[in-house]
PDB file as gemmi writes it, atoms N, CA and C in Angstrom:
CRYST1    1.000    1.000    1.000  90.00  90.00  90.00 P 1                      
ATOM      1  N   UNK A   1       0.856  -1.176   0.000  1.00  0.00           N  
ATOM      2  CA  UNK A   1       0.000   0.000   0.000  1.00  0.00           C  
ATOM      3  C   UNK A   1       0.903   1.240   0.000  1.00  0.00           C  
ATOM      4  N   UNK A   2       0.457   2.361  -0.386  1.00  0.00           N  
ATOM      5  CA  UNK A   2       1.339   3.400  -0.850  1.00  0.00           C  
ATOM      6  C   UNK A   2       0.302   4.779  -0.797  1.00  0.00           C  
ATOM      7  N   UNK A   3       0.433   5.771  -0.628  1.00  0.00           N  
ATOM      8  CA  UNK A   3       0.014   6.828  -0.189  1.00  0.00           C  
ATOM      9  C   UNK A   3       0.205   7.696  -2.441  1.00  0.00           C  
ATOM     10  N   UNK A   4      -0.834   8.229  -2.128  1.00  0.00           N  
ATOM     11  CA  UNK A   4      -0.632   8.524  -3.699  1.00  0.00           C  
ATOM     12  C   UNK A   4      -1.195  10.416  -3.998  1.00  0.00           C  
ATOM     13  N   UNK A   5      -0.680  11.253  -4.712  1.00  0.00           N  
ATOM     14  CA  UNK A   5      -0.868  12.020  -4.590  1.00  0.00           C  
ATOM     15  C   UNK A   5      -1.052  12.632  -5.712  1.00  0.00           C  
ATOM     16  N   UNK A   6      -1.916  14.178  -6.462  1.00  0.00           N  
ATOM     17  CA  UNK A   6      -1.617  14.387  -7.422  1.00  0.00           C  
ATOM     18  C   UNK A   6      -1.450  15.789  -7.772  1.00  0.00           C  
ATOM     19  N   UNK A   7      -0.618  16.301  -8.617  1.00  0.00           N  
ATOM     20  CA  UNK A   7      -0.016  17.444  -9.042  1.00  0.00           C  
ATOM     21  C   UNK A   7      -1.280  18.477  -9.550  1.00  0.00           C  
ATOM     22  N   UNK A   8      -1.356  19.075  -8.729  1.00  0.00           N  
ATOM     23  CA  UNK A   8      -2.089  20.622  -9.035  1.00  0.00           C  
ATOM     24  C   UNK A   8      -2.066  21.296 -10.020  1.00  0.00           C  
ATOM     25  N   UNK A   9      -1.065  21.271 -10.426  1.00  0.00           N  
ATOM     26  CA  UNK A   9      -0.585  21.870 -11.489  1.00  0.00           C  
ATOM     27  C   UNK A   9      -0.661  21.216 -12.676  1.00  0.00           C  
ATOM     28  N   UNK A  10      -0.924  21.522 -13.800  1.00  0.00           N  
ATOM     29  CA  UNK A  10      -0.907  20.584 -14.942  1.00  0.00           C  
ATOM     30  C   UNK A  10       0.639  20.952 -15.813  1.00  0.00           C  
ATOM     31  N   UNK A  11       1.440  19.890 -16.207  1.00  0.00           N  
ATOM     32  CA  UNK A  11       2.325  19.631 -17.144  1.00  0.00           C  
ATOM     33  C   UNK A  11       2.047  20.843 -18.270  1.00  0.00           C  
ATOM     34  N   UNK A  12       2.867  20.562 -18.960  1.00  0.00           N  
ATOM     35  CA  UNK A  12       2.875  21.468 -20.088  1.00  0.00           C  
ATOM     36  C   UNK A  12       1.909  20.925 -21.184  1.00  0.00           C  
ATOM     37  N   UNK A  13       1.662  19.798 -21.163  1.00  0.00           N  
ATOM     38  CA  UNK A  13       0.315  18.597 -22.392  1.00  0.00           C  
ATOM     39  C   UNK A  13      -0.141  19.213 -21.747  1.00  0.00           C  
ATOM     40  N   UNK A  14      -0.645  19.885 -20.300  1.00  0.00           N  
ATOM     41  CA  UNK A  14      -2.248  19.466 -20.116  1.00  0.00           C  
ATOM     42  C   UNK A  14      -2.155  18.041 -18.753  1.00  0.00           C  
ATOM     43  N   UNK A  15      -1.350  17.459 -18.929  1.00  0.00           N  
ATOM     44  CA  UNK A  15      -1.603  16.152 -17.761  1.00  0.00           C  
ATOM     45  C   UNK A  15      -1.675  16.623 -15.910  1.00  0.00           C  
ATOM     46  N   UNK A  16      -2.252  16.062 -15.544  1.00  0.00           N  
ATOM     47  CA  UNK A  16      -1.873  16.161 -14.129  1.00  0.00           C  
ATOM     48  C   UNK A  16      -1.537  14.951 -13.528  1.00  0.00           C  
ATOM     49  N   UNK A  17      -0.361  15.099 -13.330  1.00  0.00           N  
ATOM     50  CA  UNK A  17       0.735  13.882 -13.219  1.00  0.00           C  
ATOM     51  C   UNK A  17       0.005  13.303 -11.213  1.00  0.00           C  
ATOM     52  N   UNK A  18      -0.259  11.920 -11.339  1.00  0.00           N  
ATOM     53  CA  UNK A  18      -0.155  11.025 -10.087  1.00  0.00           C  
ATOM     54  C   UNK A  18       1.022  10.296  -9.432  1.00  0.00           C  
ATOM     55  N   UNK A  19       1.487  10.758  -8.582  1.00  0.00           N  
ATOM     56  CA  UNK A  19       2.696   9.911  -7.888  1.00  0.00           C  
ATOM     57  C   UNK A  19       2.520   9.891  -6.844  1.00  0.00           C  
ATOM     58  N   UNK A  20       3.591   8.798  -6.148  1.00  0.00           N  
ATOM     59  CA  UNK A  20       3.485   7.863  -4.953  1.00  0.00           C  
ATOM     60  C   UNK A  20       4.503   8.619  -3.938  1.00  0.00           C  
ATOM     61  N   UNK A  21       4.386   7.885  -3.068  1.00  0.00           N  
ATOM     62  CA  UNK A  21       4.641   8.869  -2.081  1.00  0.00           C  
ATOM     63  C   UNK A  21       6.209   8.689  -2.034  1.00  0.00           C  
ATOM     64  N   UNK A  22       7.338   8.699  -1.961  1.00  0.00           N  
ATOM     65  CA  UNK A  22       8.691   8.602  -1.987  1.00  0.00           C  
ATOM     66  C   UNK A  22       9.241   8.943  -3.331  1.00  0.00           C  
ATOM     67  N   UNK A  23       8.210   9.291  -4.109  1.00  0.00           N  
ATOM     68  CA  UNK A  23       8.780   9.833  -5.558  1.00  0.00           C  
ATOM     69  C   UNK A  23       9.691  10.790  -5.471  1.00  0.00           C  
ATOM     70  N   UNK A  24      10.859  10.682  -6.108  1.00  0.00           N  
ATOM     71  CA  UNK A  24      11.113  11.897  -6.287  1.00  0.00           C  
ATOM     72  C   UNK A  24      11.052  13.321  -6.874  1.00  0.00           C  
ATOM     73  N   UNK A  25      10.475  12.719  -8.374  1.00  0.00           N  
ATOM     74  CA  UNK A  25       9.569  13.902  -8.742  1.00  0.00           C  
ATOM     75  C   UNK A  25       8.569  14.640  -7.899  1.00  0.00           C  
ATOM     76  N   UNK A  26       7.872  13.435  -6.541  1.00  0.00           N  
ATOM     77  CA  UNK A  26       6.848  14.559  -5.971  1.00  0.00           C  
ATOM     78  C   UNK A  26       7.466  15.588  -4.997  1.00  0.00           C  
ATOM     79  N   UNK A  27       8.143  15.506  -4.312  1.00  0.00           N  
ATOM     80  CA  UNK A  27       9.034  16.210  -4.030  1.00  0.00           C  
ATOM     81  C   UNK A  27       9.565  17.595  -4.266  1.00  0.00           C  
ATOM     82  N   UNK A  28       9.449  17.630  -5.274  1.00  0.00           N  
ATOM     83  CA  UNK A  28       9.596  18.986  -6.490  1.00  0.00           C  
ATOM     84  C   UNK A  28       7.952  19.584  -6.783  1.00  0.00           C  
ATOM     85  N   UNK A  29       7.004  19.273  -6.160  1.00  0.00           N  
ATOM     86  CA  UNK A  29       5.578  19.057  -6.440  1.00  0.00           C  
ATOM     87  C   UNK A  29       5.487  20.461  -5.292  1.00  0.00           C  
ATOM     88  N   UNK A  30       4.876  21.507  -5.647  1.00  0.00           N  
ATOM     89  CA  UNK A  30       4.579  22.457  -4.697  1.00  0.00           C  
ATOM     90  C   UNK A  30       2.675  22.566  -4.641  1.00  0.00           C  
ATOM     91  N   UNK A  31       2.445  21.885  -5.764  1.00  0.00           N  
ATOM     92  CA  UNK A  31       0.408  22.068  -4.997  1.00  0.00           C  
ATOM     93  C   UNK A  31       0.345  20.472  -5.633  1.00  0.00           C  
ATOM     94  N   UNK A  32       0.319  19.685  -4.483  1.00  0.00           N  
ATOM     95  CA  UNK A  32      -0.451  18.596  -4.191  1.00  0.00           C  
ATOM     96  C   UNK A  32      -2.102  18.266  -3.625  1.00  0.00           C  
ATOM     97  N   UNK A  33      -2.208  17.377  -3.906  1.00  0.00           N  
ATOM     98  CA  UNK A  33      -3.581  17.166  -3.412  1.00  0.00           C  
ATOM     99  C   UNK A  33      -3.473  15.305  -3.499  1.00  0.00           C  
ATOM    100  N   UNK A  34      -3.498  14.959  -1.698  1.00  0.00           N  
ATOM    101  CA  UNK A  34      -3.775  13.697  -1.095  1.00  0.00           C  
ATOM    102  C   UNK A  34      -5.109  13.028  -2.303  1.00  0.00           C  
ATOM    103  N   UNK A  35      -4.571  11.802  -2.286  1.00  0.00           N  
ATOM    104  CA  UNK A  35      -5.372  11.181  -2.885  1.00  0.00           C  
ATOM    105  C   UNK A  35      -5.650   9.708  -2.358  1.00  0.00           C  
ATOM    106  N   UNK A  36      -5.447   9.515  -1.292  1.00  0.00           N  
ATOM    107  CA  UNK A  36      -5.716   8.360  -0.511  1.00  0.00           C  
ATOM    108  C   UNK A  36      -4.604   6.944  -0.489  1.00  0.00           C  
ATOM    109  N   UNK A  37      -4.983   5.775   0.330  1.00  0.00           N  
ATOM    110  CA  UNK A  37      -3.588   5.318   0.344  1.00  0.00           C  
ATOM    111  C   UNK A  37      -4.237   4.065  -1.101  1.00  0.00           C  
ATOM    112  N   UNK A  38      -3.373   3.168  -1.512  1.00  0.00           N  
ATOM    113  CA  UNK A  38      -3.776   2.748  -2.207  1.00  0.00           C  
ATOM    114  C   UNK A  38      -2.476   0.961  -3.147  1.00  0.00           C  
ATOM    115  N   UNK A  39      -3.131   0.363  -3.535  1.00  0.00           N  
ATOM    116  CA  UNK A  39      -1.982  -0.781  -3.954  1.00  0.00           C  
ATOM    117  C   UNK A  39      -1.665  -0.432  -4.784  1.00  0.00           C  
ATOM    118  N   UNK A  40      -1.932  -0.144  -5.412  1.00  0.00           N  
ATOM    119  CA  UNK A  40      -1.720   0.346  -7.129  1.00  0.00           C  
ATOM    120  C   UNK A  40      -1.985   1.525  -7.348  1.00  0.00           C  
ATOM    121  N   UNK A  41      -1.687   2.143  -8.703  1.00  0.00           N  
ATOM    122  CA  UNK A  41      -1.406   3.423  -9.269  1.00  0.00           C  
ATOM    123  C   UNK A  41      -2.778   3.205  -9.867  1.00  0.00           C  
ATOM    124  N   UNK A  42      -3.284   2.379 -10.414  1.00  0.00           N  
ATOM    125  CA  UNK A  42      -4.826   2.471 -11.547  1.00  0.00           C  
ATOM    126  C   UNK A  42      -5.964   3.197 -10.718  1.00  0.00           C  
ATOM    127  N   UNK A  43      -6.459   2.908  -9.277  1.00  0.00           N  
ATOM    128  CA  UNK A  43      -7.303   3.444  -8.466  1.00  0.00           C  
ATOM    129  C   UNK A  43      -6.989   4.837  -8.279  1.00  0.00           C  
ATOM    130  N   UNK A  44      -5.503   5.223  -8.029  1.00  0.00           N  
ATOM    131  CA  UNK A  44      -4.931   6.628  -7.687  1.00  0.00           C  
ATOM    132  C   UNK A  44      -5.563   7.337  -8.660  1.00  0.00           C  
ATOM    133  N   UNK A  45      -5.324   7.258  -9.886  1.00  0.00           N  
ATOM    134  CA  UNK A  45      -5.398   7.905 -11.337  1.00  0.00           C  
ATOM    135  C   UNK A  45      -6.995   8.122 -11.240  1.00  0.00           C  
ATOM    136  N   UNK A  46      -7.907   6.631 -11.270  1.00  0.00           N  
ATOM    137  CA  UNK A  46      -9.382   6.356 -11.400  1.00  0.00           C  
ATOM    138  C   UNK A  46      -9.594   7.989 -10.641  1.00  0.00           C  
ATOM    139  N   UNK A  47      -9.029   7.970  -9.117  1.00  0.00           N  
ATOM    140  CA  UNK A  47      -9.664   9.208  -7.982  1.00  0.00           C  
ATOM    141  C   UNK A  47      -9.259  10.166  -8.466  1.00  0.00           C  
ATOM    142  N   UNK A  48      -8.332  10.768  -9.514  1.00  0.00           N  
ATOM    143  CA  UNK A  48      -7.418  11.704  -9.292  1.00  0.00           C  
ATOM    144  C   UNK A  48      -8.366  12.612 -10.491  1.00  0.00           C  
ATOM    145  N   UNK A  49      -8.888  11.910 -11.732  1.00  0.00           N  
ATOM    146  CA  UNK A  49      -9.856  12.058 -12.729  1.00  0.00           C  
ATOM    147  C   UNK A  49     -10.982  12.364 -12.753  1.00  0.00           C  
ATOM    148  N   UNK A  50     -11.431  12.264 -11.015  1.00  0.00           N  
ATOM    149  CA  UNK A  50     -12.470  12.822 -10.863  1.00  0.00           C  
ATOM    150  C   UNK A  50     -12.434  14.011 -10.979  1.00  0.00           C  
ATOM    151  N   UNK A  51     -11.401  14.962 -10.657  1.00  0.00           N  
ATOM    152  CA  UNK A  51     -10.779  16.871 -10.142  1.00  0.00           C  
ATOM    153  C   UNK A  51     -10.445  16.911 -11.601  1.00  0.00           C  
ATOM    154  N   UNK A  52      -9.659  16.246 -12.048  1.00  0.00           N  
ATOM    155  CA  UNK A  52      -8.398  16.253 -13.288  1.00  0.00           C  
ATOM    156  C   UNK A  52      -8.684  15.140 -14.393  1.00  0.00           C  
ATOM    157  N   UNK A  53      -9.757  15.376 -14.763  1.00  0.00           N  
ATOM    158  CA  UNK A  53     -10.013  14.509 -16.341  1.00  0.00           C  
ATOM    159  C   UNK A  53      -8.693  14.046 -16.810  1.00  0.00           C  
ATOM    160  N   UNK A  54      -7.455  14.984 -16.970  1.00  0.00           N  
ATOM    161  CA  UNK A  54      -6.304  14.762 -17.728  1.00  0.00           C  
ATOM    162  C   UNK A  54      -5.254  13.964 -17.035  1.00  0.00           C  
ATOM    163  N   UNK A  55      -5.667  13.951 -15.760  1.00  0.00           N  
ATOM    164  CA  UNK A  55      -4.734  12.867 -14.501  1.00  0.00           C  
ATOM    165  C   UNK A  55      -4.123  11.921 -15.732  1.00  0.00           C  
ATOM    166  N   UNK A  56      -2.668  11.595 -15.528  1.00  0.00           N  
ATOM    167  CA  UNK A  56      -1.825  10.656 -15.507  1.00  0.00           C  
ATOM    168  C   UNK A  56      -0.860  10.009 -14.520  1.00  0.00           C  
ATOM    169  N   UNK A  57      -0.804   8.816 -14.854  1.00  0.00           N  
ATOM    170  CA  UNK A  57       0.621   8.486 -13.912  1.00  0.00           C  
ATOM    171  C   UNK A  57       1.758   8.984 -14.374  1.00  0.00           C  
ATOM    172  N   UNK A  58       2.618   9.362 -13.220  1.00  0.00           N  
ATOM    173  CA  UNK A  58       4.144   9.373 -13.409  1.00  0.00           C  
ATOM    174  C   UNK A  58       4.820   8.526 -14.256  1.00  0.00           C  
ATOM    175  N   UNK A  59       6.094   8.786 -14.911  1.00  0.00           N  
ATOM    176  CA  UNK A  59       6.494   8.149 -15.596  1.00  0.00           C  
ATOM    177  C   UNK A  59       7.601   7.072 -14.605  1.00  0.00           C  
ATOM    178  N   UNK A  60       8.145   7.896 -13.313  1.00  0.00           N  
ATOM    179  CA  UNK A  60       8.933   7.063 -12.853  1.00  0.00           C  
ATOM    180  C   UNK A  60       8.174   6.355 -11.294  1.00  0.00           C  
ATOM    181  N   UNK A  61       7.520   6.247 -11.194  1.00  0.00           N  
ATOM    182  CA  UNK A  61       6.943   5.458 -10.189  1.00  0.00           C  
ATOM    183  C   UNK A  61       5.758   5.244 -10.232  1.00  0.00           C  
ATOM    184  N   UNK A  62       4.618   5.725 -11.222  1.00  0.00           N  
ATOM    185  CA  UNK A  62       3.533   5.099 -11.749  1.00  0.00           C  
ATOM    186  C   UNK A  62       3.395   4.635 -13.390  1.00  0.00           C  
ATOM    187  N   UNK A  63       4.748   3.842 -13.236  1.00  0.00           N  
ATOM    188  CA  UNK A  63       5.276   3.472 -15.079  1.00  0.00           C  
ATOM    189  C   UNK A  63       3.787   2.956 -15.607  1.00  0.00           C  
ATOM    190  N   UNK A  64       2.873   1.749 -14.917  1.00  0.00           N  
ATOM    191  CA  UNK A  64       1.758   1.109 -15.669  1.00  0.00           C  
ATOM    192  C   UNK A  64       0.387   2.365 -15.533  1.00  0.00           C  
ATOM    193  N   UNK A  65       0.609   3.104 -15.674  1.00  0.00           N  
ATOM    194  CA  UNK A  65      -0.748   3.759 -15.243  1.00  0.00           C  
ATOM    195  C   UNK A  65      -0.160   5.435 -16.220  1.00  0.00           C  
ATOM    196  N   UNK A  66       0.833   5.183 -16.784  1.00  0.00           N  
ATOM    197  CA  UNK A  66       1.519   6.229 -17.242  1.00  0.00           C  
ATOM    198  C   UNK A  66       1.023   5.772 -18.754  1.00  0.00           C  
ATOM    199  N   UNK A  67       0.473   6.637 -19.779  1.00  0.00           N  
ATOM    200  CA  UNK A  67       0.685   7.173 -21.236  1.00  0.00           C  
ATOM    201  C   UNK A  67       0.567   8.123 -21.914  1.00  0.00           C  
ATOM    202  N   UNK A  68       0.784   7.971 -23.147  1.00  0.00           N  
ATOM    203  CA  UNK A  68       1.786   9.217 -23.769  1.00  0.00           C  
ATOM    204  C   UNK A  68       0.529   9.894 -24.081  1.00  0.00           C  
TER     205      UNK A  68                                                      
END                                                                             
């Protein structure tokens, strides 16, 4: 289980990137928004899409839940 969070901010596409909690990209993340704890990255994303239609996973710690 893993604590999952997602970027406030949207990317330059448009994405609003989902990452886990020890990421290091999140880290660099200045408007987060908790997104509950969770096994997987697919549920994170599912919740994160509710705020952020454009929610994606991270590329480096939500690799399966991540596309282009």
């Amino acid at each position: 289980m893993a604590r999952y969070y997602v970027n406030m901010n949207p990317q330059d596409n448009g994405d609003h990137e989902v990452h886990k909690s020890g990421c290091y990209w999140l880290g660099l993340v200045k408007n987060k928004k908790f997104l509950g704890i969770y096994t997987s990255c697919t549920p994170a994303v599912k919740e994160a899409k509710k705020t952020y239609p454009t929610a994606n996973g991270c590329y480096h710690c939500s690799r399966p839940c991540h596309t282009t």
